[in-house]
MMTF fields as JSON, N, C-alpha, C and O atoms, coordinates in Angstrom:
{
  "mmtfVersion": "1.0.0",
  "mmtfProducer": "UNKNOWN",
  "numBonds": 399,
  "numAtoms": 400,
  "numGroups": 100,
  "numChains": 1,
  "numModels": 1,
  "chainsPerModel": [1],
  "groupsPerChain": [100],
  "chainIdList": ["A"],
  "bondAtomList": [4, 2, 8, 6, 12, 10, 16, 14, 20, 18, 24, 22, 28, 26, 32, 30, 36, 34, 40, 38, 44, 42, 48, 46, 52, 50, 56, 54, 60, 58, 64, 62, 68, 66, 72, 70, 76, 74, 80, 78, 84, 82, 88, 86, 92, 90, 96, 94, 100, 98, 104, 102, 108, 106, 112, 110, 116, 114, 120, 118, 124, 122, 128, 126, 132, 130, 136, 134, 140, 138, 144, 142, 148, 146, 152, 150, 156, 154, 160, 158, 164, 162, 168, 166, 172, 170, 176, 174, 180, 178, 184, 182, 188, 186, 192, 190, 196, 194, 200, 198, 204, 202, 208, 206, 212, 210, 216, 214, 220, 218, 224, 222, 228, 226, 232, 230, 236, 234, 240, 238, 244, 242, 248, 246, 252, 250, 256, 254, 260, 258, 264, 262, 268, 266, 272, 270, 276, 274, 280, 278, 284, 282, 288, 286, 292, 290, 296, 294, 300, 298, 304, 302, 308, 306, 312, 310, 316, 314, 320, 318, 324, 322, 328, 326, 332, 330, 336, 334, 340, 338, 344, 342, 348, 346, 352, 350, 356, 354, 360, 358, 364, 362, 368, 366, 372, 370, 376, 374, 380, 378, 384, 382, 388, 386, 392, 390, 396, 394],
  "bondOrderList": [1, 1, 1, 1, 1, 1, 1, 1, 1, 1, 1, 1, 1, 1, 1, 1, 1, 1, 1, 1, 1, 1, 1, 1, 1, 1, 1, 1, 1, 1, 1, 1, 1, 1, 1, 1, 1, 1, 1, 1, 1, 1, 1, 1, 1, 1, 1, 1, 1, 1, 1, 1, 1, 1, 1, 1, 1, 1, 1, 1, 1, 1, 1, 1, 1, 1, 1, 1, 1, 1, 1, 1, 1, 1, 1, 1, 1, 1, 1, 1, 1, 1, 1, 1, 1, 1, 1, 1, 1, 1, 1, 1, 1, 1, 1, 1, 1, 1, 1],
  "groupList": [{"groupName": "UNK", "atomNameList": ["N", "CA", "C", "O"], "elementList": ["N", "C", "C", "O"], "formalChargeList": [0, 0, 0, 0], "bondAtomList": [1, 0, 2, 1, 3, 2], "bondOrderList": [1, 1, 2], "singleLetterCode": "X", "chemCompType": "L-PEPTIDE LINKING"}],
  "groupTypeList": [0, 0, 0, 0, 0, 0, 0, 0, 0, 0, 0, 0, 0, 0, 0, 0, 0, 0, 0, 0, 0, 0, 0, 0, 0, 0, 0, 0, 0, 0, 0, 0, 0, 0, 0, 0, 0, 0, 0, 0, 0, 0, 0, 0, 0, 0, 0, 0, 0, 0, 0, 0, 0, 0, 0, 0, 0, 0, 0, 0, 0, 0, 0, 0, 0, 0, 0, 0, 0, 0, 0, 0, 0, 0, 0, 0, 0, 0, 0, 0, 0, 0, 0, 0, 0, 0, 0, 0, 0, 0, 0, 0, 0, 0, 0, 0, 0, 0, 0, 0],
  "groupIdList": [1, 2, 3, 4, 5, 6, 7, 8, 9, 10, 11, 12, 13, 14, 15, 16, 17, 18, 19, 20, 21, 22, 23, 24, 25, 26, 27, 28, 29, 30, 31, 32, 33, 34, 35, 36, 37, 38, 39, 40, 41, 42, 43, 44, 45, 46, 47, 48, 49, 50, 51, 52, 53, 54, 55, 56, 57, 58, 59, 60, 61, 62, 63, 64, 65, 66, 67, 68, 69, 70, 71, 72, 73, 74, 75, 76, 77, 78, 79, 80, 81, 82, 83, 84, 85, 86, 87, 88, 89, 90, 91, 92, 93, 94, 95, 96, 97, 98, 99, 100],
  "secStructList": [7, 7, 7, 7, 7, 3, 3, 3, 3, 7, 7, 6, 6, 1, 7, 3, 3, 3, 3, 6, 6, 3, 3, 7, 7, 7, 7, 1, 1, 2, 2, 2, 2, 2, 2, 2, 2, 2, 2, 2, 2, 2, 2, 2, 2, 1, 7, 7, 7, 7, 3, 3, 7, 7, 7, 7, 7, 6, 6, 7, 7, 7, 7, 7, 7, 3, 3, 7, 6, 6, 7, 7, 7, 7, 7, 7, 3, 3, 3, 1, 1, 7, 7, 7, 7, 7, 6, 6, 6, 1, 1, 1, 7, 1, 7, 3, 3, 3, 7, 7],
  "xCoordList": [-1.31, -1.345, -0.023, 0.293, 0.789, 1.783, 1.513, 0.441, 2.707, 2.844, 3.706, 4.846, 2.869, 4.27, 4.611, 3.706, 5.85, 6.002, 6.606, 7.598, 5.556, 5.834, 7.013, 6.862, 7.984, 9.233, 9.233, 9.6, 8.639, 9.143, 10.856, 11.547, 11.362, 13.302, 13.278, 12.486, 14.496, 15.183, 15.79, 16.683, 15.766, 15.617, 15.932, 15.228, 17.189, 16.878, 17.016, 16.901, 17.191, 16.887, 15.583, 15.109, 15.126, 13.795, 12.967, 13.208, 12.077, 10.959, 10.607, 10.195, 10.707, 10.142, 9.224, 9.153, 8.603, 8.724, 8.917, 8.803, 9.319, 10.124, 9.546, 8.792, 9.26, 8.632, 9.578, 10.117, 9.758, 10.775, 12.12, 12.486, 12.986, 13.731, 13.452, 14.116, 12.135, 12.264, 11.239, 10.232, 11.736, 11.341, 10.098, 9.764, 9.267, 8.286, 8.932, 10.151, 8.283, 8.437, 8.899, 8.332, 9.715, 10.271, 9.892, 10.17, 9.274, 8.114, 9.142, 9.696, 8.944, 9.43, 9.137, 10.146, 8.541, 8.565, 7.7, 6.979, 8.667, 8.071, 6.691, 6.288, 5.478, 4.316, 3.856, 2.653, 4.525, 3.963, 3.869, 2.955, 5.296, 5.776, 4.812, 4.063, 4.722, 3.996, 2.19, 1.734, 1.553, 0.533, 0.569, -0.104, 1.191, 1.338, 1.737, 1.612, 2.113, 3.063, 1.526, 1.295, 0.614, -0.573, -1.462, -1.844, -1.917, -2.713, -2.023, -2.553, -1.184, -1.02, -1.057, -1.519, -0.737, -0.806, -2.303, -2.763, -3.129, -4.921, -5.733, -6.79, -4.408, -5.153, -4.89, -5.509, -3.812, -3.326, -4.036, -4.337, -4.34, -5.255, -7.037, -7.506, -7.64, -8.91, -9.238, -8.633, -10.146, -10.38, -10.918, -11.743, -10.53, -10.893, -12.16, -12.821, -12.111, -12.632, -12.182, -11.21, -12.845, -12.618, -12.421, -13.08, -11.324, -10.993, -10.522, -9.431, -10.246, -9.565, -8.548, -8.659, -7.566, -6.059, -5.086, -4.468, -5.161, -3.774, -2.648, -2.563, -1.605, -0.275, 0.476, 0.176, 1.442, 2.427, 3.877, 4.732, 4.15, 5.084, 6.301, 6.1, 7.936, 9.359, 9.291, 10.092, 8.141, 8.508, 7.443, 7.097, 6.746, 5.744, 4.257, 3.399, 4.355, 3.247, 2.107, 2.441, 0.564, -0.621, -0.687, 0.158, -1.36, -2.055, -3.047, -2.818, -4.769, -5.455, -5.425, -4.911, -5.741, -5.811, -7.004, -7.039, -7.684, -8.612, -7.578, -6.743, -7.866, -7.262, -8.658, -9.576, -8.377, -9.377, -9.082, -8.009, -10.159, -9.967, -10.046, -9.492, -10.415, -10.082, -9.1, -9.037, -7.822, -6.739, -5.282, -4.528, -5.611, -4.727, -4.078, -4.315, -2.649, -1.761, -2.212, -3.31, -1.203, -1.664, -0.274, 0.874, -0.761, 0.514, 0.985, 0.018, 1.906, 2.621, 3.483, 4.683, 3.213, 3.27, 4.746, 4.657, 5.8, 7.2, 8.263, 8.773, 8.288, 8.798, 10.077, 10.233, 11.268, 12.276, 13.078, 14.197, 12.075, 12.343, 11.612, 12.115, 10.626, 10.147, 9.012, 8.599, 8.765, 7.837, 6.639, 6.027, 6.14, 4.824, 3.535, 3.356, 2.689, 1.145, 0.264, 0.221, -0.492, -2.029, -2.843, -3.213, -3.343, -4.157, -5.355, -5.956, -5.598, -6.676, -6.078, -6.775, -4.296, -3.533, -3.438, -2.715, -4.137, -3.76, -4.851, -4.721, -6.241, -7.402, -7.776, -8.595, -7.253, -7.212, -6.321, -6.78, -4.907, -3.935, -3.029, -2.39, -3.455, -3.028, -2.32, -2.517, -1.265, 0.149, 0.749, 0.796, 1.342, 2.575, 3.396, 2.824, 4.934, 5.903, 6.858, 6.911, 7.56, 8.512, 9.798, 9.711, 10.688, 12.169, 13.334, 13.83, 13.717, 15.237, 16.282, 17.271],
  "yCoordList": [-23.393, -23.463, -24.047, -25.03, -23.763, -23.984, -25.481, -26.04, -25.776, -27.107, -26.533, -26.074, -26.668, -26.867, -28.164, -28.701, -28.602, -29.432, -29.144, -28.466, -29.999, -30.477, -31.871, -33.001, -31.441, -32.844, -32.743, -31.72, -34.182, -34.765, -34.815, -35.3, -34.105, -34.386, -34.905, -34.913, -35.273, -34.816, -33.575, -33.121, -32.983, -31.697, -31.747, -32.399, -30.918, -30.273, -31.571, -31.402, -32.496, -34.181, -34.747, -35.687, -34.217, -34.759, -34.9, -35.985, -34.387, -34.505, -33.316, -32.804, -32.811, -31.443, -31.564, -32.788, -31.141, -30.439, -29.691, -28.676, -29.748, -28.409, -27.743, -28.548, -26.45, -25.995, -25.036, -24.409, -24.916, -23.923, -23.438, -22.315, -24.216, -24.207, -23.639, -23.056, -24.138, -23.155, -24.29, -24.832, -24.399, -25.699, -25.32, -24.136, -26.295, -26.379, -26.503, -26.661, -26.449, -26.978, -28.109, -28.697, -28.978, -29.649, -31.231, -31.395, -32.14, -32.763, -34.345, -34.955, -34.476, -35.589, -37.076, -37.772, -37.291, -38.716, -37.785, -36.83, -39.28, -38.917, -38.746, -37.96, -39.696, -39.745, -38.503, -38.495, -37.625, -36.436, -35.177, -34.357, -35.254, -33.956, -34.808, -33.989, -36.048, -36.468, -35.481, -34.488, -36.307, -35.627, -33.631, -32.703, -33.738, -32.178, -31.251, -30.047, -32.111, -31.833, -31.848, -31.095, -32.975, -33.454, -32.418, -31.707, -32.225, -30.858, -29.542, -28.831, -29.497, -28.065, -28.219, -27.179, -29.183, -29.503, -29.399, -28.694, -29.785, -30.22, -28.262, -27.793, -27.594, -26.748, -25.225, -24.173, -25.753, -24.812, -24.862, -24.019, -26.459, -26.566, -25.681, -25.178, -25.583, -25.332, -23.681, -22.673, -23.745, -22.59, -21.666, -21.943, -20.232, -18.894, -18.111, -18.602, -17.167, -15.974, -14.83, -14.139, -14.615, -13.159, -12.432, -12.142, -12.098, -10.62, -9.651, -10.169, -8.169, -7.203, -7.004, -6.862, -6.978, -6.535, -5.418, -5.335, -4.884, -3.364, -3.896, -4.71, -3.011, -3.09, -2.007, -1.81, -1.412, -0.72, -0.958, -0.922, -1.231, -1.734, -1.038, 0.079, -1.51, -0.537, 0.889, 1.82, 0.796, 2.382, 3.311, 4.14, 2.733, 3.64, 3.893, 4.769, 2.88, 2.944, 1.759, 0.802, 2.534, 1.677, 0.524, 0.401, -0.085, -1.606, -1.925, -1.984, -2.294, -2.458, -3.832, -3.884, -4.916, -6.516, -7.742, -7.968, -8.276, -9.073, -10.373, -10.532, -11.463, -12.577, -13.369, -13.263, -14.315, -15.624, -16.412, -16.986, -16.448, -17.21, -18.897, -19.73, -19.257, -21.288, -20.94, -21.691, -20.174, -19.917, -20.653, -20.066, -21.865, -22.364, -23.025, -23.07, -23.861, -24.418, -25.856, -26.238, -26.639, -27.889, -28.825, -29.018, -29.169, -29.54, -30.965, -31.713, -31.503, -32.925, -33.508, -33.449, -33.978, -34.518, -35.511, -36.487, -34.964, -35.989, -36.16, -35.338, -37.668, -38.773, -39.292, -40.004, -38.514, -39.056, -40.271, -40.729, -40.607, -41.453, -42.896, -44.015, -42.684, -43.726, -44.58, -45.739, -43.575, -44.555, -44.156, -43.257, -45.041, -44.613, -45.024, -46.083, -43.871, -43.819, -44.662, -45.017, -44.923, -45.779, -45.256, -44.119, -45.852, -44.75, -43.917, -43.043, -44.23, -43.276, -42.198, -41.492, -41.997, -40.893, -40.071, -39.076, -40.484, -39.158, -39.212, -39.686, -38.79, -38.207, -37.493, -37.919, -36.465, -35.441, -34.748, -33.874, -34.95, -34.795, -35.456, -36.45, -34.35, -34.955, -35.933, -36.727, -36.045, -36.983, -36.92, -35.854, -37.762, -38.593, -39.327, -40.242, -39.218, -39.569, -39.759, -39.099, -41.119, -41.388, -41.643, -42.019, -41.312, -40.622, -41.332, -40.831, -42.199, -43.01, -42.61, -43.298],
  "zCoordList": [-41.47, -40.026, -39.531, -40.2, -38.627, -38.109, -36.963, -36.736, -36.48, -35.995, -34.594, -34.666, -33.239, -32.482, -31.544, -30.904, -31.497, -30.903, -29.558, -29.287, -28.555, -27.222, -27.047, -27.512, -26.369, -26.065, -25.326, -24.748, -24.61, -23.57, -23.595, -24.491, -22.221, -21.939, -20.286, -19.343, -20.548, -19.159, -18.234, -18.949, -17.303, -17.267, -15.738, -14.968, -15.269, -13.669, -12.712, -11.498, -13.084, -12.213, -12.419, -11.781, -13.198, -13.903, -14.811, -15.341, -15.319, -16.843, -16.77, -15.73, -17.704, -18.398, -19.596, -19.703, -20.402, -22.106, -22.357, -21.671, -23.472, -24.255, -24.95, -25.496, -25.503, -27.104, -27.347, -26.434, -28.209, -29.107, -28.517, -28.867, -27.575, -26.697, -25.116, -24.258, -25.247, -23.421, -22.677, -23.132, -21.673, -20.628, -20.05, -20.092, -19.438, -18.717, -17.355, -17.302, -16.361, -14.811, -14.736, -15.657, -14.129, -13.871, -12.906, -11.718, -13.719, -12.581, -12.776, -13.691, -11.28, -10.406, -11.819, -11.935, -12.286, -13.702, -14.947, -15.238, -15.471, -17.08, -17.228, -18.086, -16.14, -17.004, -16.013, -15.755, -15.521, -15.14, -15.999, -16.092, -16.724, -17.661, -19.046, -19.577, -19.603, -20.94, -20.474, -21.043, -19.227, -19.135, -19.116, -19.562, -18.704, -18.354, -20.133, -20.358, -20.9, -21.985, -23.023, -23.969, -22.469, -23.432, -23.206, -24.135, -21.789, -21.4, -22.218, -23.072, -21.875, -23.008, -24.4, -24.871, -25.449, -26.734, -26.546, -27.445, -25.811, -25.841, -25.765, -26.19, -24.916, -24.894, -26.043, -26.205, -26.569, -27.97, -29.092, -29.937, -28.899, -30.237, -29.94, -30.961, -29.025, -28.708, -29.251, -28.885, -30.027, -30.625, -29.971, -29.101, -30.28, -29.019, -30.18, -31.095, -29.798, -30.338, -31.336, -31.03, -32.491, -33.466, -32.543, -31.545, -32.979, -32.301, -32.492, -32.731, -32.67, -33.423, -32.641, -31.423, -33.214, -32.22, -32.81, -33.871, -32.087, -32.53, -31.76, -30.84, -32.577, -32.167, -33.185, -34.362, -32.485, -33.008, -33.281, -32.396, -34.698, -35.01, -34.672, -34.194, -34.827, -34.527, -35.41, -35.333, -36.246, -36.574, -36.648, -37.491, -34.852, -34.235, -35.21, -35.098, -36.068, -36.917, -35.652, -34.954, -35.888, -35.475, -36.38, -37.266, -36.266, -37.074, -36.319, -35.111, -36.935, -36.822, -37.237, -38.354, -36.837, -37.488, -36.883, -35.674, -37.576, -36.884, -36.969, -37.86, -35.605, -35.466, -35.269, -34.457, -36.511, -36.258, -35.262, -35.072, -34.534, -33.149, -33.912, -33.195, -34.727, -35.383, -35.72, -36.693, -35.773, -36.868, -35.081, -34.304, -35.273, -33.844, -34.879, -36.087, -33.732, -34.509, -34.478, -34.072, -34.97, -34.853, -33.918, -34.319, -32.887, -31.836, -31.749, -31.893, -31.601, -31.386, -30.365, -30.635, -29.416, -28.469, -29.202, -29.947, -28.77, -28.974, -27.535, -26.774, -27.621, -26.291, -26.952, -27.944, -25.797, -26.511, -25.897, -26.127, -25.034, -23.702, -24.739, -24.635, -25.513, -26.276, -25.031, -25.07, -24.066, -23.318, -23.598, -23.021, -24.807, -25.14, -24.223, -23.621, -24.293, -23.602, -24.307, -25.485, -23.225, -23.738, -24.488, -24.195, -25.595, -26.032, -25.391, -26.016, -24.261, -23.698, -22.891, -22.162, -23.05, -21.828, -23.354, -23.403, -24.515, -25.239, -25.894, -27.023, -25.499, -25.871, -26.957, -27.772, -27.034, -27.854, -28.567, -29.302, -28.535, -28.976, -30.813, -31.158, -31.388, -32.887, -33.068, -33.987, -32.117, -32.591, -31.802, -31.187, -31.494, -30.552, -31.283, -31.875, -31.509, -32.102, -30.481, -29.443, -31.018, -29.904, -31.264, -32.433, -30.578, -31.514, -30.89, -29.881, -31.272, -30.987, -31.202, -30.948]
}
């Protein structure tokens, strides 16, 4: 199972997170973009539904494939601001790392 990480930055004149280089919205303080950063880590992890999915690959070939809906990643909440949350502003969220 894969890992993605949510970073809390600075961003635009304000707080963002990051995942895989591409920004979130841009919110006026940090404990806006951490919550906002925690809600989405809370909601990647939540398991969906079996489902069969097609797709056609670059050389116009079909594919038939079932996707396990428990088959989610496992997400991490990282503060590079080091202003760590209470433990009850991170509920549900695997991990929180603050990074110096």
């Amino acid at each position: 199972m894969s890992d993605i990480t949510y970073e809390i930055v600075q961003h635009d004149g304000g707080w963002a997170y990051k995942v895989d280089g591409v920004f979130s919205e841009t919110f006026p303080t940090h404990a806006e973009a951490l919550a906002a950063a925690q809600a989405a880590a809370e909601e990647q992890e939540v398991p969906g539904h079996t489902e069969t999915i097609e797709y056609e690959d670059d050389k116009g070939k079909w594919h038939t494939e079932t996707a396990s809906g428990r088959d989610r990643p496992h997400t991490v909440v990282k503060d590079t601001s080091c202003q760590k949350p209470t433990s009850d502003a991170l509920p549900r969220v695997a991990s929180f790392h603050c990074v110096l």
